[in-house]
VEXVOKOL-12543 format. One record per atom (N, C-alpha, C): residue number from 1; residue in three letters; chain; atom name; x, y, z. Coordinates in steps of 0.2 Angstrom, whole numbers. Example, Ala and Ser with C-alpha at 12.3 -4.5 7.8 and 13.67 -1.06 7.14 Angstrom:
BEGIN
<r><k>1</k><r>ALA</r><c>A</c><a>N</a><c1>66</c1><c2>-28</c2><c3>39</c3></r>
<r><k>1</k><r>ALA</r><c>A</c><a>CA</a><c1>62</c1><c2>-22</c2><c3>39</c3></r>
<r><k>1</k><r>ALA</r><c>A</c><a>C</a><c1>66</c1><c2>-16</c2><c3>39</c3></r>
<r><k>2</k><r>SER</r><c>A</c><a>N</a><c1>64</c1><c2>-11</c2><c3>35</c3></r>
<r><k>2</k><r>SER</r><c>A</c><a>CA</a><c1>68</c1><c2>-5</c2><c3>36</c3></r>
<r><k>2</k><r>SER</r><c>A</c><a>C</a><c1>64</c1><c2>0</c2><c3>39</c3></r>
//
This chain:
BEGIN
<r><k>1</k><r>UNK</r><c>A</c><a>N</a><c1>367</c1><c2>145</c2><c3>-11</c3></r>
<r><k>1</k><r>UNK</r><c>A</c><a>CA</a><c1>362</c1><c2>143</c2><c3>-16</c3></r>
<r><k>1</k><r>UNK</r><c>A</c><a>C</a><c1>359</c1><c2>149</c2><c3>-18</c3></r>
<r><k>2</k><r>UNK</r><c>A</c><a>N</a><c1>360</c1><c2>148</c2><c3>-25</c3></r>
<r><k>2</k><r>UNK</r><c>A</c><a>CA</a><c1>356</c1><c2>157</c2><c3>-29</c3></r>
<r><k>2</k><r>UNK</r><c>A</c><a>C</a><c1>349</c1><c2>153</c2><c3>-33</c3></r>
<r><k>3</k><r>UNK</r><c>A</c><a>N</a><c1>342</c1><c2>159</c2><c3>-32</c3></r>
<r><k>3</k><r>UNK</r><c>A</c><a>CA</a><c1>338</c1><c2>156</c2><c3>-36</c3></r>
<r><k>3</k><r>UNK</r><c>A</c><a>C</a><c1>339</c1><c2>159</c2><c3>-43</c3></r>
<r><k>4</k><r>UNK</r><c>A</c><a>N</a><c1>334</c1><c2>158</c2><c3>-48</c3></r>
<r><k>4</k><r>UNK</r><c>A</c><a>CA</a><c1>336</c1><c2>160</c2><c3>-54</c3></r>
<r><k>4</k><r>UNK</r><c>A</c><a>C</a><c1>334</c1><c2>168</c2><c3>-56</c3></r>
<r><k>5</k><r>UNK</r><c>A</c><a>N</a><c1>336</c1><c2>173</c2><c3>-51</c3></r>
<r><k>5</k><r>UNK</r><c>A</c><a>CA</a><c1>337</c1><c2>179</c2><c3>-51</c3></r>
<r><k>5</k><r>UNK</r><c>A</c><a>C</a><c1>343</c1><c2>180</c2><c3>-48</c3></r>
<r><k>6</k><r>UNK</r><c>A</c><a>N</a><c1>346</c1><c2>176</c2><c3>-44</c3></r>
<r><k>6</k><r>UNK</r><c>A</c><a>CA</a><c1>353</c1><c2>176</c2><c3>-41</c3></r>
<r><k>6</k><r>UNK</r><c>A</c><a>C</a><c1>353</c1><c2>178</c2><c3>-37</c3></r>
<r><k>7</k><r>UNK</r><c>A</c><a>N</a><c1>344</c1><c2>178</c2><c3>-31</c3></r>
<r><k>7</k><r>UNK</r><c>A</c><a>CA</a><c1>348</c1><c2>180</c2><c3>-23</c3></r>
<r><k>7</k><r>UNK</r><c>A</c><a>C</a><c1>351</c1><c2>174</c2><c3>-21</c3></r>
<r><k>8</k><r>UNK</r><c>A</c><a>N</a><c1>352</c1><c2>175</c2><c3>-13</c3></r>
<r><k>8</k><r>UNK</r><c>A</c><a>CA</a><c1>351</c1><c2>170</c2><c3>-10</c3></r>
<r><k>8</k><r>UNK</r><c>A</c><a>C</a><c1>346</c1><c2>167</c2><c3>-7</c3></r>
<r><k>9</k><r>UNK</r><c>A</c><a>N</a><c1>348</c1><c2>161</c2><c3>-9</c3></r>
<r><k>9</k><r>UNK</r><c>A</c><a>CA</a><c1>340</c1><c2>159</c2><c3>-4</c3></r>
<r><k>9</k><r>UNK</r><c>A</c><a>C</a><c1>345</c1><c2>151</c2><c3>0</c3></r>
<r><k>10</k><r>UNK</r><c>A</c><a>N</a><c1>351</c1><c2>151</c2><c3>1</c3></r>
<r><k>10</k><r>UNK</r><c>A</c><a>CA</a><c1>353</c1><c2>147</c2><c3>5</c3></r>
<r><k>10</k><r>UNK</r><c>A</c><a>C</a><c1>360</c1><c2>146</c2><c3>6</c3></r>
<r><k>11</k><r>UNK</r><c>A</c><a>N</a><c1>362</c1><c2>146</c2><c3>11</c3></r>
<r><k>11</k><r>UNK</r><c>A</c><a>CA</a><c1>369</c1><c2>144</c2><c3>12</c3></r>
<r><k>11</k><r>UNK</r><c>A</c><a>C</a><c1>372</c1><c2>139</c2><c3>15</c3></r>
<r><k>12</k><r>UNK</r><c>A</c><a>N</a><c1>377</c1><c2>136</c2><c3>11</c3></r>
<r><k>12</k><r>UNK</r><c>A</c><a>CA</a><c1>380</c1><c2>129</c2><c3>15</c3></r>
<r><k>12</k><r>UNK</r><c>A</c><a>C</a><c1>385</c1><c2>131</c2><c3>20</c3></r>
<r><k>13</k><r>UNK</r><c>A</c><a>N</a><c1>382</c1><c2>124</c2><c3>24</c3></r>
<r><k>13</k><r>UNK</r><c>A</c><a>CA</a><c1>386</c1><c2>124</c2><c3>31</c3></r>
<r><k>13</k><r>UNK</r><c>A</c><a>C</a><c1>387</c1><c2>119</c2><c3>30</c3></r>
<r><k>14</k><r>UNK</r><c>A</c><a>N</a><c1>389</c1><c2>112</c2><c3>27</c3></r>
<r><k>14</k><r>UNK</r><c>A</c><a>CA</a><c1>391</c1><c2>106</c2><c3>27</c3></r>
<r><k>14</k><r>UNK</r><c>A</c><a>C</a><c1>390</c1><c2>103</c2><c3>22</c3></r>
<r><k>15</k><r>UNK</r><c>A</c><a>N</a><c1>393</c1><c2>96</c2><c3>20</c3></r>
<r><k>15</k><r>UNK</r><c>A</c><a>CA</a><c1>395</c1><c2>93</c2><c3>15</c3></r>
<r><k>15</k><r>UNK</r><c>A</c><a>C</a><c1>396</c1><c2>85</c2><c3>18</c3></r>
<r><k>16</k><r>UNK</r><c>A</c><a>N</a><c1>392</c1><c2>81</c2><c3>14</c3></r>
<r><k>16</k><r>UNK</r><c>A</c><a>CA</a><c1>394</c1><c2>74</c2><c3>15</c3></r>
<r><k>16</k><r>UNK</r><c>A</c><a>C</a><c1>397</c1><c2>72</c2><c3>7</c3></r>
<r><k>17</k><r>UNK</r><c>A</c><a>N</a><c1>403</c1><c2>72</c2><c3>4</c3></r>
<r><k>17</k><r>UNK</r><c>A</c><a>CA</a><c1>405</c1><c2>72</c2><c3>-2</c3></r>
<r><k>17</k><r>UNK</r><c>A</c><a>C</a><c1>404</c1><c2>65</c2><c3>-4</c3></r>
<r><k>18</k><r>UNK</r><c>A</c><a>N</a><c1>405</c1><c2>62</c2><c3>0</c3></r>
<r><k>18</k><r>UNK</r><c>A</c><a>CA</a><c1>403</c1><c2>54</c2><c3>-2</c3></r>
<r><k>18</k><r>UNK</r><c>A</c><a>C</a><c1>396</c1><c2>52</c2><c3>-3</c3></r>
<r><k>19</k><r>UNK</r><c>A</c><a>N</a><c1>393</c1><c2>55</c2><c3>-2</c3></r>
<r><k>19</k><r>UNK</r><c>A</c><a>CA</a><c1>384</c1><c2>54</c2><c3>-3</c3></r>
<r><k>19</k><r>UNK</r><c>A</c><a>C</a><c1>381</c1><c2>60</c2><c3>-8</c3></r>
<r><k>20</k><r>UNK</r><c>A</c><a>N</a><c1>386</c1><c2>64</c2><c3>-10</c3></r>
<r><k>20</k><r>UNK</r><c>A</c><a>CA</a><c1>386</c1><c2>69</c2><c3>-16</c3></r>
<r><k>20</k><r>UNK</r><c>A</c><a>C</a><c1>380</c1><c2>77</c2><c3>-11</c3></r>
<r><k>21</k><r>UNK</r><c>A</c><a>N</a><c1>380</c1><c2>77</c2><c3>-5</c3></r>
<r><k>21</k><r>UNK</r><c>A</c><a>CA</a><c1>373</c1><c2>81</c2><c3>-3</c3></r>
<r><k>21</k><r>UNK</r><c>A</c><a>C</a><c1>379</c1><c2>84</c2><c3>2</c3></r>
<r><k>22</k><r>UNK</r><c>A</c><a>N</a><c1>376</c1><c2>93</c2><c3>1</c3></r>
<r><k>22</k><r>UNK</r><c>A</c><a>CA</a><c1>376</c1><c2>98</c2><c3>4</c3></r>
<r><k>22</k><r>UNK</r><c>A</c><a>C</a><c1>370</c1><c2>100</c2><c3>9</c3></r>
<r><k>23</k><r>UNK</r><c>A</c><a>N</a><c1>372</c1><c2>102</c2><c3>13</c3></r>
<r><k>23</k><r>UNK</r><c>A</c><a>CA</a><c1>369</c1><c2>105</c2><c3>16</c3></r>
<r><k>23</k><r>UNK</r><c>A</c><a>C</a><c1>367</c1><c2>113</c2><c3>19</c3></r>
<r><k>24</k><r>UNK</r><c>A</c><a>N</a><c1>363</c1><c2>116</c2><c3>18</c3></r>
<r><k>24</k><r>UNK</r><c>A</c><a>CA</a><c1>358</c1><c2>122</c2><c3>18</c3></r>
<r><k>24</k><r>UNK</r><c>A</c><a>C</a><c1>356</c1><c2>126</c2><c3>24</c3></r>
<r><k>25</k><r>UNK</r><c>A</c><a>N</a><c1>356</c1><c2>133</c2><c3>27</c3></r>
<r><k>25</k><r>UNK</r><c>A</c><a>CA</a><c1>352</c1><c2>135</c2><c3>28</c3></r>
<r><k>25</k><r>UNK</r><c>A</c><a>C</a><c1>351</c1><c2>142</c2><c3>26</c3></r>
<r><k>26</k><r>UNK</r><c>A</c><a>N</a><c1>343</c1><c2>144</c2><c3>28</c3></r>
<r><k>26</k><r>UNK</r><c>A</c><a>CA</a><c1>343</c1><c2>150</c2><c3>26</c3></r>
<r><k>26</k><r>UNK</r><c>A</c><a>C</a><c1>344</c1><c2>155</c2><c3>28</c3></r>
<r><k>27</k><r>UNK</r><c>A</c><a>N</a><c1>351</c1><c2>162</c2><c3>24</c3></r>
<r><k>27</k><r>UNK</r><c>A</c><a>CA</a><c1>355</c1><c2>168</c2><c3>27</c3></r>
<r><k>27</k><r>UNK</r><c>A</c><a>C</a><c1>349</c1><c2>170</c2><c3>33</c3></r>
<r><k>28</k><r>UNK</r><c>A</c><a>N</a><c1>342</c1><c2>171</c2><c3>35</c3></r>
<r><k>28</k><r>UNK</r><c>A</c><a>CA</a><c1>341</c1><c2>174</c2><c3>39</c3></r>
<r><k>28</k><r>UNK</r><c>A</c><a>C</a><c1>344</c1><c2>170</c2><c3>44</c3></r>
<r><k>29</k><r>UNK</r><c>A</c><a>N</a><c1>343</c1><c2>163</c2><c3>44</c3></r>
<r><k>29</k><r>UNK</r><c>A</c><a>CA</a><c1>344</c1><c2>159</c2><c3>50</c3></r>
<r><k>29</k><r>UNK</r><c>A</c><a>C</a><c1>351</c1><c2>163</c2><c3>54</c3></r>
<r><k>30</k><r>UNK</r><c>A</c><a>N</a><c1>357</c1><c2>159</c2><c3>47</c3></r>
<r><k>30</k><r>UNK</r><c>A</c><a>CA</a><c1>362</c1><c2>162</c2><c3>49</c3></r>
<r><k>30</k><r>UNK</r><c>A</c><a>C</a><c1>365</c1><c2>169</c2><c3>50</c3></r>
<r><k>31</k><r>UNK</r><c>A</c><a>N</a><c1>361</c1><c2>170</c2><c3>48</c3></r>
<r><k>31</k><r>UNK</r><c>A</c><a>CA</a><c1>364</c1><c2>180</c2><c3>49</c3></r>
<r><k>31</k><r>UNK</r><c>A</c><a>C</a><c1>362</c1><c2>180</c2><c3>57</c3></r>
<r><k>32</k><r>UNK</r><c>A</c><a>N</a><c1>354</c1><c2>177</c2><c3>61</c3></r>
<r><k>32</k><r>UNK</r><c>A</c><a>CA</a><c1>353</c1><c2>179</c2><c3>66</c3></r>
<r><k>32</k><r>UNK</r><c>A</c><a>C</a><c1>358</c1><c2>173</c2><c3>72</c3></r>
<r><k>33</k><r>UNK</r><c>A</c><a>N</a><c1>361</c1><c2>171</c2><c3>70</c3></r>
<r><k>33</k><r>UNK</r><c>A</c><a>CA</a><c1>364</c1><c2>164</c2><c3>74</c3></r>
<r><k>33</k><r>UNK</r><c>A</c><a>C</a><c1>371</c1><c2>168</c2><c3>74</c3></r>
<r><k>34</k><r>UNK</r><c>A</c><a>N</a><c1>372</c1><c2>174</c2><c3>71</c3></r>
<r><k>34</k><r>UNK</r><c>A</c><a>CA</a><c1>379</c1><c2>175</c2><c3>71</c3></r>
<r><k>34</k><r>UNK</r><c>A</c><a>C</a><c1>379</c1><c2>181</c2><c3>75</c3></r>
<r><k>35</k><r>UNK</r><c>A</c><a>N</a><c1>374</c1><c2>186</c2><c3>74</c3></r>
<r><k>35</k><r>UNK</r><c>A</c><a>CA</a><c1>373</c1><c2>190</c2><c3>78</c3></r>
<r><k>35</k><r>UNK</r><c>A</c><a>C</a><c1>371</c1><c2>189</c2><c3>85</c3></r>
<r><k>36</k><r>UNK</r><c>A</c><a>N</a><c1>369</c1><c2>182</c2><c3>86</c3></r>
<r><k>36</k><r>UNK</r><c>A</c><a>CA</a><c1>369</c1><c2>182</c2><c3>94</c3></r>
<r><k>36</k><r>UNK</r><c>A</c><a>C</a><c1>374</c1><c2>178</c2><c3>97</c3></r>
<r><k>37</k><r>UNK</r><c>A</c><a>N</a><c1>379</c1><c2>176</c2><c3>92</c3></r>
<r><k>37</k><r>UNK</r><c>A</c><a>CA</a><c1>385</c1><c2>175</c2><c3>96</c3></r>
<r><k>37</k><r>UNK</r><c>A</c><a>C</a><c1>390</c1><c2>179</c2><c3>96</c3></r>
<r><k>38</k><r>UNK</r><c>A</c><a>N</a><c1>389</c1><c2>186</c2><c3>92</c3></r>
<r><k>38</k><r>UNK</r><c>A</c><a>CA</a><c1>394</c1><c2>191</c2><c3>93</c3></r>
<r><k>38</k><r>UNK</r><c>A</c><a>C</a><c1>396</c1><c2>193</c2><c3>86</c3></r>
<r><k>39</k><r>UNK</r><c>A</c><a>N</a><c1>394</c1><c2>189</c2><c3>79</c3></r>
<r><k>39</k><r>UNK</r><c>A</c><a>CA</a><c1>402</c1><c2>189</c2><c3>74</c3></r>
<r><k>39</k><r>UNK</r><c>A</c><a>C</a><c1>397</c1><c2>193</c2><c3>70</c3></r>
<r><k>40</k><r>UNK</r><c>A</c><a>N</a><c1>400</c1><c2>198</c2><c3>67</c3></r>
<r><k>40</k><r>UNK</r><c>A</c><a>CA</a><c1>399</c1><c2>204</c2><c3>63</c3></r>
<r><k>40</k><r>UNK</r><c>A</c><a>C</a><c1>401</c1><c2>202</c2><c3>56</c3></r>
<r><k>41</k><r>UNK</r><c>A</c><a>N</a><c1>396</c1><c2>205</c2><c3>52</c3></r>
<r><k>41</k><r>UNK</r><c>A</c><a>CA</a><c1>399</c1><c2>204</c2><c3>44</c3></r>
<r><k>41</k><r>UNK</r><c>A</c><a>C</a><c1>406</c1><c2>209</c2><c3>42</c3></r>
<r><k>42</k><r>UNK</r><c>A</c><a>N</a><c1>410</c1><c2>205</c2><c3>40</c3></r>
<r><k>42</k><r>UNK</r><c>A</c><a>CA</a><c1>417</c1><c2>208</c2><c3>37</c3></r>
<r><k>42</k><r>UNK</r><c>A</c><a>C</a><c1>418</c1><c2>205</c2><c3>30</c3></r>
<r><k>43</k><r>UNK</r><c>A</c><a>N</a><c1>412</c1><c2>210</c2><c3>25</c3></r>
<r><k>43</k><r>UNK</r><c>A</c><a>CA</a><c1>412</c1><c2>208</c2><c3>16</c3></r>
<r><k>43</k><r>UNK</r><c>A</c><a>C</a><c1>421</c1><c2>209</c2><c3>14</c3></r>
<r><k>44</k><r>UNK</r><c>A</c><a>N</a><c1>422</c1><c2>207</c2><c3>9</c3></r>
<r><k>44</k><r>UNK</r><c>A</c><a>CA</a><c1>430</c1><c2>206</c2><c3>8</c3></r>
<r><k>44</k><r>UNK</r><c>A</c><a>C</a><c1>429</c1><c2>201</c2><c3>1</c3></r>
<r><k>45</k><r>UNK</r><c>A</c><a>N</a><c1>436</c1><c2>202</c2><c3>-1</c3></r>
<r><k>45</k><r>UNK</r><c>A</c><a>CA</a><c1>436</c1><c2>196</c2><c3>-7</c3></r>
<r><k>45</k><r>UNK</r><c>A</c><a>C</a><c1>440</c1><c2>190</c2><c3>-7</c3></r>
<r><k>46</k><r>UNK</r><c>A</c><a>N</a><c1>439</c1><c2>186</c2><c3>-12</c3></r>
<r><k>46</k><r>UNK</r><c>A</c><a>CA</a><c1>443</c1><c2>178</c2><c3>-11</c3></r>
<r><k>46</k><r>UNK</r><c>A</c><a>C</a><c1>451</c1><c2>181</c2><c3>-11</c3></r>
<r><k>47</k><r>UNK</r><c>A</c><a>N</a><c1>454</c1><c2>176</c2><c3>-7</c3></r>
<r><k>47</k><r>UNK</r><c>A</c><a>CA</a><c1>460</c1><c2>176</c2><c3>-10</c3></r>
<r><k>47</k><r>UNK</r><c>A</c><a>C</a><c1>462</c1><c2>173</c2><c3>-18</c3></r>
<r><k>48</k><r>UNK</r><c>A</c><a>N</a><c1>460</c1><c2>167</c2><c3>-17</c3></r>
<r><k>48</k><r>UNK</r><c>A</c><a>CA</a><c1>461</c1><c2>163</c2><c3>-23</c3></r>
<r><k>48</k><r>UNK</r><c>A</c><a>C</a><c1>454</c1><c2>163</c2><c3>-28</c3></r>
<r><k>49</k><r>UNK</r><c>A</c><a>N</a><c1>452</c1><c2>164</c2><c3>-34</c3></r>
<r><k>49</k><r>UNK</r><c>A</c><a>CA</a><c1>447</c1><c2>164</c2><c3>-36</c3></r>
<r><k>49</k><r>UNK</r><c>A</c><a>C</a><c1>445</c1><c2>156</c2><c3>-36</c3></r>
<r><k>50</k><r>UNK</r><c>A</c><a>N</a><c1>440</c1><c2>155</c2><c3>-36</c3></r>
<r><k>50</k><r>UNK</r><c>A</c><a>CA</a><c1>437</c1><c2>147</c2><c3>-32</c3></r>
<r><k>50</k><r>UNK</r><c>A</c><a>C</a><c1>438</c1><c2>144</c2><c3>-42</c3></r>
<r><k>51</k><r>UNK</r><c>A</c><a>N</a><c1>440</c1><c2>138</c2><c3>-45</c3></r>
<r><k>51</k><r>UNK</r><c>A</c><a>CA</a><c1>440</c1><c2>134</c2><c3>-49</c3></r>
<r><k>51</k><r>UNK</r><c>A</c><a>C</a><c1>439</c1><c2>128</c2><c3>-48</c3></r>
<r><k>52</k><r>UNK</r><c>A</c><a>N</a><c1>436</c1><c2>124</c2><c3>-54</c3></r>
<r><k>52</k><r>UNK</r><c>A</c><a>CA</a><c1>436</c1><c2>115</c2><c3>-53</c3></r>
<r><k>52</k><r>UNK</r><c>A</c><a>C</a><c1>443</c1><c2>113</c2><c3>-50</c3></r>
<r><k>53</k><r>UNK</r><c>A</c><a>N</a><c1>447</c1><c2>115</c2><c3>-51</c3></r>
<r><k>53</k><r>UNK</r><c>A</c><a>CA</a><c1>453</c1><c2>113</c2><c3>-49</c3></r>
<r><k>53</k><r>UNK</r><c>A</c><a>C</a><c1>455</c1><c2>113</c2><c3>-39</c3></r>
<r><k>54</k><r>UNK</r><c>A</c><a>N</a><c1>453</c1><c2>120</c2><c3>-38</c3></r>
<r><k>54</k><r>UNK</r><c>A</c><a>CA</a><c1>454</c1><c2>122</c2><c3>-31</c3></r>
<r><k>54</k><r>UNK</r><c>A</c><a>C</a><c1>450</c1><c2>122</c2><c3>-28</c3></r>
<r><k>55</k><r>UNK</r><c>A</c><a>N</a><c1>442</c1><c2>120</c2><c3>-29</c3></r>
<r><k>55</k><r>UNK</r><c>A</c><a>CA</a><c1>437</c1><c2>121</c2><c3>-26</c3></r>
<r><k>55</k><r>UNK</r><c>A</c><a>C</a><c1>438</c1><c2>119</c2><c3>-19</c3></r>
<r><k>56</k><r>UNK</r><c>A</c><a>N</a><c1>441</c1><c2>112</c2><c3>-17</c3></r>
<r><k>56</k><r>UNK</r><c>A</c><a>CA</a><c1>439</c1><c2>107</c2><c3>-12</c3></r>
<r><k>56</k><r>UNK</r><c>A</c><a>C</a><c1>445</c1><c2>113</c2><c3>-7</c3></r>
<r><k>57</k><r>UNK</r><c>A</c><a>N</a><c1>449</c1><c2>116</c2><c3>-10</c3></r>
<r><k>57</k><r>UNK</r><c>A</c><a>CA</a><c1>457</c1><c2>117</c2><c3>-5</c3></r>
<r><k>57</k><r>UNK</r><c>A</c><a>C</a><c1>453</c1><c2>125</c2><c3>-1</c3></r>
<r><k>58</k><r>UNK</r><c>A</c><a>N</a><c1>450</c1><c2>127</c2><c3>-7</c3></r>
<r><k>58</k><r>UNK</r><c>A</c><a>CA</a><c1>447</c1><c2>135</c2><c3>-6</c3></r>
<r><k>58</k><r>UNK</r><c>A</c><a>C</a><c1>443</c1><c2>135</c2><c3>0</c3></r>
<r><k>59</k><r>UNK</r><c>A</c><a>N</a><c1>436</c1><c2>130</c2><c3>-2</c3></r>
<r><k>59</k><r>UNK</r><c>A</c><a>CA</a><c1>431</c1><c2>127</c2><c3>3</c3></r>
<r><k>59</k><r>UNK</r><c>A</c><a>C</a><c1>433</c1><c2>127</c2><c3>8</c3></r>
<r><k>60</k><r>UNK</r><c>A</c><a>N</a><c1>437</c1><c2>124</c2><c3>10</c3></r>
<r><k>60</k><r>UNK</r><c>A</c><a>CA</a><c1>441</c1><c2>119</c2><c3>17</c3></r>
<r><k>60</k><r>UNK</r><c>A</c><a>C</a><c1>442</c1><c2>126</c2><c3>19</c3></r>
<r><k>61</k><r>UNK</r><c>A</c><a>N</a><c1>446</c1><c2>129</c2><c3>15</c3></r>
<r><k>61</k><r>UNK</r><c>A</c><a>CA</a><c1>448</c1><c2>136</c2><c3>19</c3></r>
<r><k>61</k><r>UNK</r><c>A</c><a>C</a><c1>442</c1><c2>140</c2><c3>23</c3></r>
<r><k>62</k><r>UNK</r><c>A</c><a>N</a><c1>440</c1><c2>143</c2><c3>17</c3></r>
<r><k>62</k><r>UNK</r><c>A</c><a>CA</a><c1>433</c1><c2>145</c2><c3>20</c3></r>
<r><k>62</k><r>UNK</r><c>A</c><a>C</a><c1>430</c1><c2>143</c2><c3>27</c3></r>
<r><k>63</k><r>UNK</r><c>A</c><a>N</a><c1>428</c1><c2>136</c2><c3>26</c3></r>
<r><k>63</k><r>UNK</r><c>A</c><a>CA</a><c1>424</c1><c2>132</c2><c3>33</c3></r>
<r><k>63</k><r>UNK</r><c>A</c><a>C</a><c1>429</c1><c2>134</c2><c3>38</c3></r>
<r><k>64</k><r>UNK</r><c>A</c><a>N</a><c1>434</c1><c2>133</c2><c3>37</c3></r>
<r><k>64</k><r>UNK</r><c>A</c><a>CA</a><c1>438</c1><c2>134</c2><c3>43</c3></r>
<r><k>64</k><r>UNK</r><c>A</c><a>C</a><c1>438</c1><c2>142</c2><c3>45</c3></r>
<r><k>65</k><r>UNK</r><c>A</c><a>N</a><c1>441</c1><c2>144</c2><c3>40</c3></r>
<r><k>65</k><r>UNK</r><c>A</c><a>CA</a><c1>437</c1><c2>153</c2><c3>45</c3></r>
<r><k>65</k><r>UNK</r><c>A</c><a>C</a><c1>433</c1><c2>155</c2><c3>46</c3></r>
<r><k>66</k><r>UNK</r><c>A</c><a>N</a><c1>425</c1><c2>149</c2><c3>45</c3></r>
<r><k>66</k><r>UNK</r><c>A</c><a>CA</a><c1>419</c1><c2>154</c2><c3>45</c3></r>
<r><k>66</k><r>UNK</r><c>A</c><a>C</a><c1>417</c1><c2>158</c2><c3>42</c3></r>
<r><k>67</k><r>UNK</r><c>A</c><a>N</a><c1>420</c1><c2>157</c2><c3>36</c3></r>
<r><k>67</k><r>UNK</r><c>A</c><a>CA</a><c1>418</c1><c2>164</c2><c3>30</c3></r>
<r><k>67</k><r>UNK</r><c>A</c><a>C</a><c1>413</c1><c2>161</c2><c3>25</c3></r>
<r><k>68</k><r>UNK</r><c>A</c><a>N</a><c1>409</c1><c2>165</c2><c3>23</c3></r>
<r><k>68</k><r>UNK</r><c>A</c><a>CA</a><c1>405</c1><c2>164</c2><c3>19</c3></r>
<r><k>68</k><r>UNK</r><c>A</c><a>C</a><c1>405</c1><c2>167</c2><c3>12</c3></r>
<r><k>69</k><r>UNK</r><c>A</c><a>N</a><c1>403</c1><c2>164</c2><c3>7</c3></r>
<r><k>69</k><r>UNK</r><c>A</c><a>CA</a><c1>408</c1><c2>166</c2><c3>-2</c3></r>
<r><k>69</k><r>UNK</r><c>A</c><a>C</a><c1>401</c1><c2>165</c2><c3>-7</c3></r>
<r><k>70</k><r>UNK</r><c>A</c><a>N</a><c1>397</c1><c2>168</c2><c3>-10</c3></r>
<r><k>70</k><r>UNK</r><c>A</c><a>CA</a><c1>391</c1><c2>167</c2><c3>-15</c3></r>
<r><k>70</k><r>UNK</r><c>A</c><a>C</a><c1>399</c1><c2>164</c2><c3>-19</c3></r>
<r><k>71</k><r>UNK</r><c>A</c><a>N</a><c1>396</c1><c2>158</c2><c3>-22</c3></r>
<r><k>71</k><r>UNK</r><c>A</c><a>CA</a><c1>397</c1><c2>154</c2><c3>-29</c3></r>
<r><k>71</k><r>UNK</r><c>A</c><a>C</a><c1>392</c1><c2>152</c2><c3>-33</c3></r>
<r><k>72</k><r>UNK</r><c>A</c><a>N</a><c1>395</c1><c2>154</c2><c3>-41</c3></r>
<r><k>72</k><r>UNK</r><c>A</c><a>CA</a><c1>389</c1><c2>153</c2><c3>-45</c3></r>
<r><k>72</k><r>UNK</r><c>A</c><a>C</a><c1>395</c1><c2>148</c2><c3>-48</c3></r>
<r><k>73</k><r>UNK</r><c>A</c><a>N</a><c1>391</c1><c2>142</c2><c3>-51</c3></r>
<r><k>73</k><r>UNK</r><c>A</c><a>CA</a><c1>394</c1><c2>139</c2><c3>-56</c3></r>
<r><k>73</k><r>UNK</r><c>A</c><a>C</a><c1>392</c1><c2>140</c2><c3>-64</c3></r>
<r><k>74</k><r>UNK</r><c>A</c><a>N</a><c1>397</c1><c2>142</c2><c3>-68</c3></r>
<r><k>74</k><r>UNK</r><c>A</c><a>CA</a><c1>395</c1><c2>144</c2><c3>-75</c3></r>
<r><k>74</k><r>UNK</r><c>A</c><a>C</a><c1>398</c1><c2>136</c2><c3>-79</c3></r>
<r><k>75</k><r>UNK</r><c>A</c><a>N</a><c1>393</c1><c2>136</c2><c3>-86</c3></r>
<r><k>75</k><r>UNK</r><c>A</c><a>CA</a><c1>394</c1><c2>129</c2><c3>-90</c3></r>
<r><k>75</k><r>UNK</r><c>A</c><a>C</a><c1>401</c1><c2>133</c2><c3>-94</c3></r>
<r><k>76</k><r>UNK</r><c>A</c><a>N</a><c1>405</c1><c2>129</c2><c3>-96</c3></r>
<r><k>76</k><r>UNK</r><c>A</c><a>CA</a><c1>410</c1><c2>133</c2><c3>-100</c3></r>
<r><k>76</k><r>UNK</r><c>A</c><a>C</a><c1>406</c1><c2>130</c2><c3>-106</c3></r>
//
């Protein structure tokens, strides 16, 4: 979640797609929840760039390795 200067002010950790609602918290929390279970930041880039199209396949991946990806969404 970016506010309207484009930091972060949250990041998703879950998703109930059927009820259209994500779920949030804020990078301090999780920056401090990673550093006490050992995992160190490793910035890098997507493999696939994230589209309407790929979104859910890209996502899924993501959550699965625990990786974290700022997404903006642009209106075409």
């Amino acid at each position: 979640m970016l506010d309207s200067r484009g930091r972060v002010v949250g990041v998703t950790i879950a998703e109930a797609p059927r009820r259209g609602r994500i779920y949030t918290t804020a990078p301090e929390a999780l920056a401090e929840t990673l550093t006490r279970v050992g995992v160190a930041a490793a910035p890098g880039r997507l493999d696939d760039p994230i589209t309407v199209e790929n979104y859910g396949r890209v996502a899924d991946a993501l959550r699965r390795d625990l990786r974290v990806a700022q997404v903006m969404c642009l209106r075409r």
